[in-house]
VOGU-3710 file (C-alpha; in Angstrom, 3 decimals, decimal comma):
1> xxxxxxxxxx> -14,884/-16,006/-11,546  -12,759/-15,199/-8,819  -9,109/-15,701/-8,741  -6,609/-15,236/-6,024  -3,438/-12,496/-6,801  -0,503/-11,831/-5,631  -0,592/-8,152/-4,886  2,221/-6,014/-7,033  4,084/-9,317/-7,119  4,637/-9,738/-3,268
11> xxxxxxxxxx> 3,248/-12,178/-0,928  0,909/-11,421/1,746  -0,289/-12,790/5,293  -1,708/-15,826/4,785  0,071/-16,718/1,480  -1,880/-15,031/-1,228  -4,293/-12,027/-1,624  -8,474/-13,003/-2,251  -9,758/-10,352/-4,667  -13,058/-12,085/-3,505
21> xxxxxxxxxx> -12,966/-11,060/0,284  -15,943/-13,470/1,411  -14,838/-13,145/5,566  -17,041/-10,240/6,055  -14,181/-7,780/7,371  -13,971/-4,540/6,375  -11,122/-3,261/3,737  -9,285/-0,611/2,118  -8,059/-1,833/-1,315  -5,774/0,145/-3,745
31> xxxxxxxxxx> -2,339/1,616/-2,913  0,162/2,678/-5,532  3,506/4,492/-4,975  6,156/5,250/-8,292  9,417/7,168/-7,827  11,158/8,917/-10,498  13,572/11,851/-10,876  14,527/12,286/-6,867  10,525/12,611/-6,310  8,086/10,127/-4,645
41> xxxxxxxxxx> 4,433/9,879/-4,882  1,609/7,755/-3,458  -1,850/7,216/-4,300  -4,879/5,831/-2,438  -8,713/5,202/-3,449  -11,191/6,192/-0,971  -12,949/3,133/-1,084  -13,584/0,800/2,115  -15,639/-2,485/1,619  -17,313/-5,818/3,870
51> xxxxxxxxxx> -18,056/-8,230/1,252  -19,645/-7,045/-1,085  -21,229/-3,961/0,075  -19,528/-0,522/-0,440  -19,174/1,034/3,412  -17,628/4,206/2,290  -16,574/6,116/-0,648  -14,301/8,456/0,579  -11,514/7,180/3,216  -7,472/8,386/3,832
61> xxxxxxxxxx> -5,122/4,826/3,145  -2,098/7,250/2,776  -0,976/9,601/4,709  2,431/11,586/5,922  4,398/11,028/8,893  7,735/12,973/10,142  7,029/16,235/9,672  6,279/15,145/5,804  9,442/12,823/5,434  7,669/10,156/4,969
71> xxxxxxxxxx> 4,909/8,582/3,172  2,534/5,330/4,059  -0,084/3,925/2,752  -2,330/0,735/3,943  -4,614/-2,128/2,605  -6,122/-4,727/4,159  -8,980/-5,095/7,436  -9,220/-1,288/8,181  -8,792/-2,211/11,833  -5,307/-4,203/11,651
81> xxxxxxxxxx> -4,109/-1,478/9,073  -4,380/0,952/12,025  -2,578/-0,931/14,333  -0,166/-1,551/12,022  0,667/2,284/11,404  0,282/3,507/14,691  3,356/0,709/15,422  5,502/1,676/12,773  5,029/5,476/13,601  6,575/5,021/17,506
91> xxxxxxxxxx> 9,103/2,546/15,403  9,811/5,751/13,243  10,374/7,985/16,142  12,851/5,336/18,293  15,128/5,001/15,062  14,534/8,768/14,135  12,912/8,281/11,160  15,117/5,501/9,627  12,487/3,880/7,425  14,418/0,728/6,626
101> xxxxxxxxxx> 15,296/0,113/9,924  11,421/0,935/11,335  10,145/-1,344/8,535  12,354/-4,595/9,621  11,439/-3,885/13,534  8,133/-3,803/12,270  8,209/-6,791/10,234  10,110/-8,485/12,705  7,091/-7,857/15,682  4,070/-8,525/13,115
111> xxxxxxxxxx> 5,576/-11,782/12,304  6,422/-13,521/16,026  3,869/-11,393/17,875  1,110/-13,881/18,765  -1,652/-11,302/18,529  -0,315/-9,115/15,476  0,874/-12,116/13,596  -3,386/-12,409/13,483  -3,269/-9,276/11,670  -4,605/-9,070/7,827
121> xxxxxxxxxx> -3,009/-5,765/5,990  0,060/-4,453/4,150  1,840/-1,511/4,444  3,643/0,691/1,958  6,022/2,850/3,500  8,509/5,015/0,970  10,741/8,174/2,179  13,117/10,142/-0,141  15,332/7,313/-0,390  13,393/3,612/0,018
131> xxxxxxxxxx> 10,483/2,426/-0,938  9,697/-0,547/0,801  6,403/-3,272/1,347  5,928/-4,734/4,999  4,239/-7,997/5,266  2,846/-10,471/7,853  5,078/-12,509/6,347  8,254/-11,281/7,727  9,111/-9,302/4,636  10,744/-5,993/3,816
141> xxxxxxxxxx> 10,817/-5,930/0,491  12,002/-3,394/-1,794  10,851/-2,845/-5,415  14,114/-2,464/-8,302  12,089/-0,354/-10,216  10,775/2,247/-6,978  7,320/1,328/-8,415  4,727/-0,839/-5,684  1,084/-1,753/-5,507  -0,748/-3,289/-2,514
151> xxxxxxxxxx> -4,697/-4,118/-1,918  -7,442/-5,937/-4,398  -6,182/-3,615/-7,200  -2,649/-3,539/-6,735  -1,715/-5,477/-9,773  -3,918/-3,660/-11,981  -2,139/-0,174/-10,741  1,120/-1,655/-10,692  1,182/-3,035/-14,242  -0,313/0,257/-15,532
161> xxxxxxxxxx> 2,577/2,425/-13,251  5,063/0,157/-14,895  3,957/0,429/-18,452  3,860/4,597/-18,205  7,132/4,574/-16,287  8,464/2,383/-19,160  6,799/4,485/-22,185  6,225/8,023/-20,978  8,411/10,592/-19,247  5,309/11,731/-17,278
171> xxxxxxxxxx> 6,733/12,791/-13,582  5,684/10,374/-10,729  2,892/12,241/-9,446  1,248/11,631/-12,972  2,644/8,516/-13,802  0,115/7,369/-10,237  -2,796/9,323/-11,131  -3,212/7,681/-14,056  -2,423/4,499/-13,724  -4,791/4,282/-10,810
181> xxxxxxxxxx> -7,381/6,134/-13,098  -6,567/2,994/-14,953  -7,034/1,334/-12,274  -10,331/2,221/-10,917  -11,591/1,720/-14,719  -10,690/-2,389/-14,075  -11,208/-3,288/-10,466  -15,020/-3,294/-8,753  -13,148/-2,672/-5,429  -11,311/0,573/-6,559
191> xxxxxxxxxx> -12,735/4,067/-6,631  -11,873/7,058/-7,931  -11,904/9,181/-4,587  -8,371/9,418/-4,753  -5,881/10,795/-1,801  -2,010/11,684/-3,133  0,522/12,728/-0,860  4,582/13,249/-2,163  7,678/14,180/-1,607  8,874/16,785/-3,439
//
């Protein structure tokens, strides 16, 4: 059956996160970032999907911006996503590279913006420092534990990050690929065409 989640334990436009997408618009799904020991990595799965169909196996959710500084990664209607980044990267550049303050100018537009308030994605956006979820909602939220999850199999990723951050001393970058192996193993709309990007 179908049951509505909250991805990683945040909220999302529109209140809740369908695992069961049934509008028809087409989605990138799994995001995953962990920090540990100074270093920050980020994991996407190259899956994009309308409905039920698979549309394509291998697309780029995360990606660098700055020069490498920093890292984001999107879920959500492929379309809004875009938008979304393409905002927060001028935002990036007129507070020179601040990430917190670029994520609450961000979250500040999406949410009283009459046409991006419309818009159906989250973002994960991390630097050395922060790691920090932007939602429709208004929010800027940052994890306690440097460990978040966004898309259809963020809670899935996040409890398996959280359990090998807890119980291993793997570094970041391995504490991710795993638990979105994990990951992909659990949720139909996760692949295992992953992307990583860090920061060393």
């Amino acid at each position: 059956a179908c049951t509505d989640a909250v991805a990683g334990g945040f909220p999302v436009a529109g209140g809740q996160l369908d695992m069961c997408d049934k509008t028809g618009a087409v989605r990138g799904t799994t995001i995953l970032t962990v920090r540990r020991d100074g270093k920050v990595a980020m994991a996407g799965d190259g899956q994009v999907t309308q409905g039920a169909v698979i549309l394509k196996a291998a697309a780029r959710k995360v990606r660098k911006m700055r020069d490498g500084e920093v890292l984001v990664g999107f879920s959500g209607a492929t379309a809004d996503a875009m938008s979304l980044l393409e905002r927060l990267e001028k935002r990036l550049e007129e507070y020179k590279g601040s990430v917190r303050r670029a994520a609450v100018e961000l979250a500040k537009e999406w949410r009283t913006d009459r046409v991006l308030r419309r818009l159906d994605a989250q973002v994960l956006v991390c630097d050395r420092d922060a790691t920090l979820l932007v939602s429709g909602l208004g929010d800027v939220l940052e994890p306690d534990d440097g460990c978040a999850a966004i898309g259809s199999g963020g809670p899935f990723a996040l409890a398996a990050a959280r359990a090998l951050l807890r119980n291993t001393d793997l570094p970041a970058r391995a504490i991710v690929e795993k638990a979105m192996e994990i990951t992909a193993e659990i949720c139909v709309y996760t692949n295992s065409r992953f992307v990583f990007e860090e920061i060393p």
